[in-house]
C-alpha positions in Angstrom: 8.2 -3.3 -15.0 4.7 -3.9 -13.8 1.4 -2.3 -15.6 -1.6 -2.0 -12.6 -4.9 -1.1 -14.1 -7.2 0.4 -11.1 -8.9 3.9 -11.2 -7.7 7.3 -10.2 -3.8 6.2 -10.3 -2.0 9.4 -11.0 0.7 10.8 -9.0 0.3 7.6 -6.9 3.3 6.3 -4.9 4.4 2.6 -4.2 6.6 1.2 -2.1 7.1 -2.5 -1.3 8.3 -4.4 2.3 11.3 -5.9 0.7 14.3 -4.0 1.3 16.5 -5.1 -1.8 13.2 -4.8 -4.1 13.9 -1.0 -4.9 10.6 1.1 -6.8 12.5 3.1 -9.6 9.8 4.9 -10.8 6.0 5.0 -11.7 3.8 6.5 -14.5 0.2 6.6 -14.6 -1.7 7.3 -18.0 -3.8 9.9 -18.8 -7.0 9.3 -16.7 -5.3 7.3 -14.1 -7.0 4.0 -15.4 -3.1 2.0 -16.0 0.0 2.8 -13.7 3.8 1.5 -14.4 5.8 0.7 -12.1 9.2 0.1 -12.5 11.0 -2.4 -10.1 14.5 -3.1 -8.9 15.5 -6.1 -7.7 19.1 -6.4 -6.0 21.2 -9.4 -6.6 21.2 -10.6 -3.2 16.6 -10.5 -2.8 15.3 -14.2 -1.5 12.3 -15.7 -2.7 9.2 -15.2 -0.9 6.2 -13.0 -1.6 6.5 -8.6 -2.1 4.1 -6.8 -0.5 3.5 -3.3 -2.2 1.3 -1.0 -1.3 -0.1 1.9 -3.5 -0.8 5.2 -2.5 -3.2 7.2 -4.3 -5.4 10.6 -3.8 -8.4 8.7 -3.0 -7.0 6.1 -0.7 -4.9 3.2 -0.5 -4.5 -0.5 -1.0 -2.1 -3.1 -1.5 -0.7 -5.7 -3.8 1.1 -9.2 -4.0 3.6 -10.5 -6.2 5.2 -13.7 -5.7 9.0 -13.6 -6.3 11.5 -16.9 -6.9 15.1 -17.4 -7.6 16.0 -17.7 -11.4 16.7 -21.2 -12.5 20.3 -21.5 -14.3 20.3 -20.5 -17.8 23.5 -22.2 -19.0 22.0 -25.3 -19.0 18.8 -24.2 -21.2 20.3 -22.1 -23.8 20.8 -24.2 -26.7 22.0 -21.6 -29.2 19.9 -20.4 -32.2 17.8 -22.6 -34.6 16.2 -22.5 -38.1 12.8 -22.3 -36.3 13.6 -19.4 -34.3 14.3 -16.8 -36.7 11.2 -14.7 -38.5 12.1 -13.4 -42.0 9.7 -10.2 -42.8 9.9 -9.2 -46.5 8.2 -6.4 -48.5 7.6 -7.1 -52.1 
């Protein structure tokens, strides 16, 4: 999911130039000041840079987002530690 913050962003459309990055869905808040943007990315989507552009009532304009493969994770999980566990208690 992406958050965009612009001006006049409802019922705006996006769509982006790589094929196997699919747009889901978007939302804009009330006012049109922050619009999500849910993102799909297929298994098979190379690294490079998405180009999406934004359609709006009042005009248009476009965005970049660099993209990169995902490094391994079986190497860099390391299982669960003392430190990484926060205990909230009420008293």
């Amino acid at each position: 999911m992406l958050l965009l913050s612009g001006h006049d962003l409802e019922a705006t459309q996006v769509s982006c130039n790589i094929p196997e990055v699919t747009v889901l869905r978007t939302q804009a808040t009330h006012g049109g000041e922050y619009l999500f943007v849910w993102l799909k990315f297929a298994s098979n989507a190379r690294s490079g840079t998405l180009v999406c552009r934004v359609t709006a009532p009042t005009g248009n304009t476009t965005f970049e987002l660099p993209i990169a493969a995902r490094a391994p994770t079986a190497t860099r999980f390391h299982g669960l530690a003392a430190d990484d566990v926060l205990y909230l208690m009420r008293a």
